[in-house]
C-alpha positions as CSV (number, residue, x, y, z in Angstrom):
1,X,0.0,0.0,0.0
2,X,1.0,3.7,-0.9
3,X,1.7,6.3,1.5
4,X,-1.9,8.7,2.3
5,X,-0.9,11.7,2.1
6,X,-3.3,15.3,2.1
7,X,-1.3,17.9,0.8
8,X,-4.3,20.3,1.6
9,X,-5.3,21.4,4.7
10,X,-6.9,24.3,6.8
11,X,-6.9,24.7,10.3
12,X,-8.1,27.2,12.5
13,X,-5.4,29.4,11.7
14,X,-7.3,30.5,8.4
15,X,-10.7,29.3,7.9
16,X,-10.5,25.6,9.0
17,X,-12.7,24.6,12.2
18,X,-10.0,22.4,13.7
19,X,-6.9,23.6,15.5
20,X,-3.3,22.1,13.9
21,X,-3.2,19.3,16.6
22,X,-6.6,18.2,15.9
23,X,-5.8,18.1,12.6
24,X,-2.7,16.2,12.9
25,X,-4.5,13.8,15.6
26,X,-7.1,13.1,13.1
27,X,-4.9,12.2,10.0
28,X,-2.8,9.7,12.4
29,X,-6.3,8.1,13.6
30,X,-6.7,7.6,9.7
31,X,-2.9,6.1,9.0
32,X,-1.6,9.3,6.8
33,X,1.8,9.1,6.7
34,X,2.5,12.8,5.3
35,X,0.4,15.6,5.5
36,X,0.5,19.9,4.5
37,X,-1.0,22.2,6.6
38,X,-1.9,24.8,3.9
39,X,-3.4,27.8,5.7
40,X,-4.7,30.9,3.7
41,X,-2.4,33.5,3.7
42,X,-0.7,32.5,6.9
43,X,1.9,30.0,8.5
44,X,1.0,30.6,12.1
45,X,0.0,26.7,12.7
46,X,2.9,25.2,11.3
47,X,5.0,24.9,13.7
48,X,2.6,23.4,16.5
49,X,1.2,20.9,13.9
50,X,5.3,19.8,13.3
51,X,5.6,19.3,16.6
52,X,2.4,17.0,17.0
53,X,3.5,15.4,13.9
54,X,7.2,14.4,15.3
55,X,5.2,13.4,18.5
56,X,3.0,11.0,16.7
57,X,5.0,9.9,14.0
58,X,3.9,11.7,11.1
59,X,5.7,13.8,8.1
60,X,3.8,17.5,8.3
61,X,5.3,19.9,5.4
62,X,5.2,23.7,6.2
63,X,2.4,24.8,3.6
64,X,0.8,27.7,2.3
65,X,-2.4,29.2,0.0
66,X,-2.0,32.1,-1.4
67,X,-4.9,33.9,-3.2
68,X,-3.3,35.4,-6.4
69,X,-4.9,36.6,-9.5
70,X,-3.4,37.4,-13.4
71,X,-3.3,40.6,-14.8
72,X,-5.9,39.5,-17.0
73,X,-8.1,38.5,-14.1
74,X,-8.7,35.0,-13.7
75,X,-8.1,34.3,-9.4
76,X,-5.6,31.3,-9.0
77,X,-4.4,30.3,-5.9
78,X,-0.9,29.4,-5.3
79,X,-0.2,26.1,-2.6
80,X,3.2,26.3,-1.6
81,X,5.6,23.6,0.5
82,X,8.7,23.1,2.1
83,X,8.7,26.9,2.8
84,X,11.0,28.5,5.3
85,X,7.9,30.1,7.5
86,X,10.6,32.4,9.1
87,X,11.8,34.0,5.8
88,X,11.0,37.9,6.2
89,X,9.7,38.8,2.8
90,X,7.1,36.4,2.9
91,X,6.1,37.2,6.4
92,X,6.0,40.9,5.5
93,X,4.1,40.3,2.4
94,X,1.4,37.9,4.9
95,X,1.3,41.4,7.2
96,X,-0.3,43.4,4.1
97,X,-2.6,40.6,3.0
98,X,-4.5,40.3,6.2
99,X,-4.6,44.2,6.1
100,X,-6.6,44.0,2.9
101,X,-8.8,41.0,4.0
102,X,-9.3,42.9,7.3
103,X,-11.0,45.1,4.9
104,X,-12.7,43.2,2.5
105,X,-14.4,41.6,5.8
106,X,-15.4,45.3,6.9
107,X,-16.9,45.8,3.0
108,X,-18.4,42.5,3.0
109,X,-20.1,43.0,6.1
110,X,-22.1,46.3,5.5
111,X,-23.2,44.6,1.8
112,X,-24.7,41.6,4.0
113,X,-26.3,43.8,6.6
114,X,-27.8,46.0,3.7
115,X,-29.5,42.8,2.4
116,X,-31.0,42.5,6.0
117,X,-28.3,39.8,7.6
118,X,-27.4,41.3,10.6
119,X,-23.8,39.9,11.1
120,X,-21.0,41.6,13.5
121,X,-17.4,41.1,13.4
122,X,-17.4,39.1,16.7
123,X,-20.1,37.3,14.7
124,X,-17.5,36.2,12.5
125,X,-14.8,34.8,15.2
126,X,-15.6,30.9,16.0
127,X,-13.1,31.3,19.2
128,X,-11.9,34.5,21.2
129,X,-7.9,34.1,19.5
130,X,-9.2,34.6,16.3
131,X,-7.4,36.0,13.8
132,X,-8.0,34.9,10.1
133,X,-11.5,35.3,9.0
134,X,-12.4,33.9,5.6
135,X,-15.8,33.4,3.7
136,X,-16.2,29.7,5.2
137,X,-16.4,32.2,8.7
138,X,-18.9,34.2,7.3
139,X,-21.0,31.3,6.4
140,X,-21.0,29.5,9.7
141,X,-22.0,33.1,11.3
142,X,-25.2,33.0,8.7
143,X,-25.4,29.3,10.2
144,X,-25.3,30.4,14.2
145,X,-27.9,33.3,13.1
146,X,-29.9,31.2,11.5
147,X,-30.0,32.6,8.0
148,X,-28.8,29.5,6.2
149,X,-28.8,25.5,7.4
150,X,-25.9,25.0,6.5
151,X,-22.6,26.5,5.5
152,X,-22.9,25.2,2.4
153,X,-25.9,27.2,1.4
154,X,-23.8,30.3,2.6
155,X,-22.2,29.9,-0.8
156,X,-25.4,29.1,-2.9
157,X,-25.3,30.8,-6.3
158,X,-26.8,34.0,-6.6
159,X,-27.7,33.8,-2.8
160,X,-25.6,35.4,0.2
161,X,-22.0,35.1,-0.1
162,X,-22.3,34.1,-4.0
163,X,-24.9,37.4,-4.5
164,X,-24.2,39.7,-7.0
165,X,-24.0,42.3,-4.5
166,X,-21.3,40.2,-2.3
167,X,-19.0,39.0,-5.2
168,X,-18.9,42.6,-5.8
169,X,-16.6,42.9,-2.9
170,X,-12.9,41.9,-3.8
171,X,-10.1,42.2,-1.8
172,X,-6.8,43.5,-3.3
173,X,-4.5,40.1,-4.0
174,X,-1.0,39.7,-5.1
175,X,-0.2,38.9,-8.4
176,X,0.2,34.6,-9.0
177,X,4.2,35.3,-10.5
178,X,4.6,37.4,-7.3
179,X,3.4,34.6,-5.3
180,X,5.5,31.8,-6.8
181,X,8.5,33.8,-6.3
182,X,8.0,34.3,-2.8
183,X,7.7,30.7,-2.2
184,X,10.4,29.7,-4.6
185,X,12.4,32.8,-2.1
186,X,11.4,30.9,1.0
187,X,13.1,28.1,-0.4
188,X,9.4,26.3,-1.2
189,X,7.8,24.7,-4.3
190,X,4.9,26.4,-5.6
191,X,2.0,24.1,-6.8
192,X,-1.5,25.7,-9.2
193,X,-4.8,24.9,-6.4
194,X,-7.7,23.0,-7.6
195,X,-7.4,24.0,-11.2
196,X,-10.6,22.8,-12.0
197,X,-12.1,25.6,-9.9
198,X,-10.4,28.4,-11.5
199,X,-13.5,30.8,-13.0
200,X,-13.7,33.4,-15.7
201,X,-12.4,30.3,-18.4
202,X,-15.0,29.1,-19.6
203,X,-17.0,26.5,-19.1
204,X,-15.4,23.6,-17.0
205,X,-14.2,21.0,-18.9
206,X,-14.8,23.0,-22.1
207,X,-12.2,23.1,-25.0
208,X,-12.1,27.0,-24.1
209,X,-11.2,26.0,-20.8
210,X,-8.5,23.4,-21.1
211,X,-7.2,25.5,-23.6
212,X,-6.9,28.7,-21.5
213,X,-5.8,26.7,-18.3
214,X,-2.5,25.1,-20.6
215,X,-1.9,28.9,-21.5
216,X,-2.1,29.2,-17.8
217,X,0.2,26.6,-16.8
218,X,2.6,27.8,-19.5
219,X,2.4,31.4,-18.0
220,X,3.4,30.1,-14.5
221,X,5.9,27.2,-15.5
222,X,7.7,30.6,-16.7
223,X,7.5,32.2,-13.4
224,X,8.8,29.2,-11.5
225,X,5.7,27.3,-11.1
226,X,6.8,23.6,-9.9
227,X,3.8,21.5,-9.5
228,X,0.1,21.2,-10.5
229,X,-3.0,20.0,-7.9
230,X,-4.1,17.2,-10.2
231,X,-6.3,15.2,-7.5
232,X,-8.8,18.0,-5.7
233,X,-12.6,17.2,-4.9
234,X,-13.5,20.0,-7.7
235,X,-11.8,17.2,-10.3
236,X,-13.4,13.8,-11.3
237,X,-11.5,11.0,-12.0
238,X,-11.1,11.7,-16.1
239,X,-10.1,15.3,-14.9
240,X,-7.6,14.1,-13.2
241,X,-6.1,12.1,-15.7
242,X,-6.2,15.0,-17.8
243,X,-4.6,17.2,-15.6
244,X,-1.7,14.8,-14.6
245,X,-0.7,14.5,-18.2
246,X,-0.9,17.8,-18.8
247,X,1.6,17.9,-15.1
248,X,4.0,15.8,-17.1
249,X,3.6,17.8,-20.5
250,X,5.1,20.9,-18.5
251,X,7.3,18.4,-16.0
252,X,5.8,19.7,-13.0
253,X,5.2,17.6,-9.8
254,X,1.6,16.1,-9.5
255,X,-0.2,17.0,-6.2
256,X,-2.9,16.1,-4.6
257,X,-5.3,17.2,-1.3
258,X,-8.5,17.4,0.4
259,X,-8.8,21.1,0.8
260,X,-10.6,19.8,4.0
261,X,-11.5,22.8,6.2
262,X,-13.0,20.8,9.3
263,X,-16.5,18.1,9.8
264,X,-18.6,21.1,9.6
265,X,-17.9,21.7,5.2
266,X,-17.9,18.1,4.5
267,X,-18.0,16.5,1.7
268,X,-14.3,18.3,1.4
269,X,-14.6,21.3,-0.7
């Protein structure tokens, strides 16, 4: 048998619901043998989920997810591992992002209040330490307030967070060639997210869409890009396929991971 391994993971350090050593504890229970912890924006957890790894005997790579975008505007986000979560340009660039999602959440709050959701920013905070808050927080406030059953239908389209009104609301995002070099800096290798997900491409699956997401993958392999998420929930099986050969048309690592963010948004999303 092959080594389990999850090479995507959020704790409560971003938007996950369980701390690092929950997470960690849980993925022993189920015999993984090497894990990521892939917060957004943030490497805060890394080092506690190391040590519970060492203590239980398994591998945890220092991750990352950044949210990036192209100049052209398609929103990619960058996984990154093996990082140095000490090196100082990537910690100062993690300062200015939560700065700008401290302020999306502030914009994002008055457009759900003006459509009668009455939501505060200790609303938002699922424990008093609290720092990251993402849109999976947002939609298990609407959940504790009763607006939606379930967090899932938080993110229902053209309802709450997926309203016109609410995707309005972007936050400012570094570019996806400024995010690759910042891992490949940190001493890290930088692996494309859930490519499957990536919107404003066309249709999935399409022959616009594979065709755009190859010009993609071309555009990053340029910037530094080492390795492609082939095996995400967002893919099926023949996806996958398709997406590992196109890993080894550009000889990039094939990845693979969950993206599980606690019991709470199962399936995984």
């Amino acid at each position: 048998m092959g080594l389990k391994m999850d090479l995507h993971i959020h704790s409560t350090c971003s938007d996950g619901t369980m701390t690092p050593v929950e997470l960690v504890r849980k993925y022993y229970q189920e015999e993984y043998g090497l894990i990521a912890l892939t917060d957004h924006d943030g490497v805060d957890g890394v080092k506690t989920a190391q040590i519970a790894g060492e203590a239980l005997g398994i591998s945890v790579i220092s991750g990352i997810e950044l949210g990036t975008e192209l100049p052209d505007g398609p929103e990619l986000h960058i996984l990154g591992y093996y990082i140095d979560i000490e090196n100082p340009e990537l910690n100062e660039t993690l300062a200015e992002l939560r700065r700008t999602r401290a302020e999306r959440n502030r914009k994002l709050l008055e457009v759900l209040r003006s459509m009668g959701y009455e939501l505060t920013e200790e609303d938002l905070k699922q424990r008093p330490d609290q720092v990251y808050v993402g849109k999976p927080n947002f939609a298990l406030a609407l959940q504790k307030k009763g607006y939606v059953k379930s967090p899932e239908e938080a993110f229902a389209p053209g309802k709450f967070l997926e309203s016109p009104e609410a995707k309005a609301v972007r936050r400012e995002r570094i570019t996806a060639e400024r995010a690759i070099g910042l891992i490949n800096g940190a001493g890290g290798i930088a692996s494309l997210a859930h490519p499957m997900k990536i919107k404003g491409i066309g249709e999935k699956g399409s022959e616009e869409f594979c065709r755009r997401l190859e010009e993609i993958v071309k555009q990053l392999k340029k910037a530094g890009l080492k390795g492609l998420e082939c095996f995400h929930p967002s893919a099926t099986h023949e996806e996958g396929i398709a997406l590992v050969k196109l890993a080894e048309k550009y000889k990039l690592h094939v990845t693979e991971g969950s993206d599980y963010h606690g019991p709470e948004f199962e399936p995984h999303q």
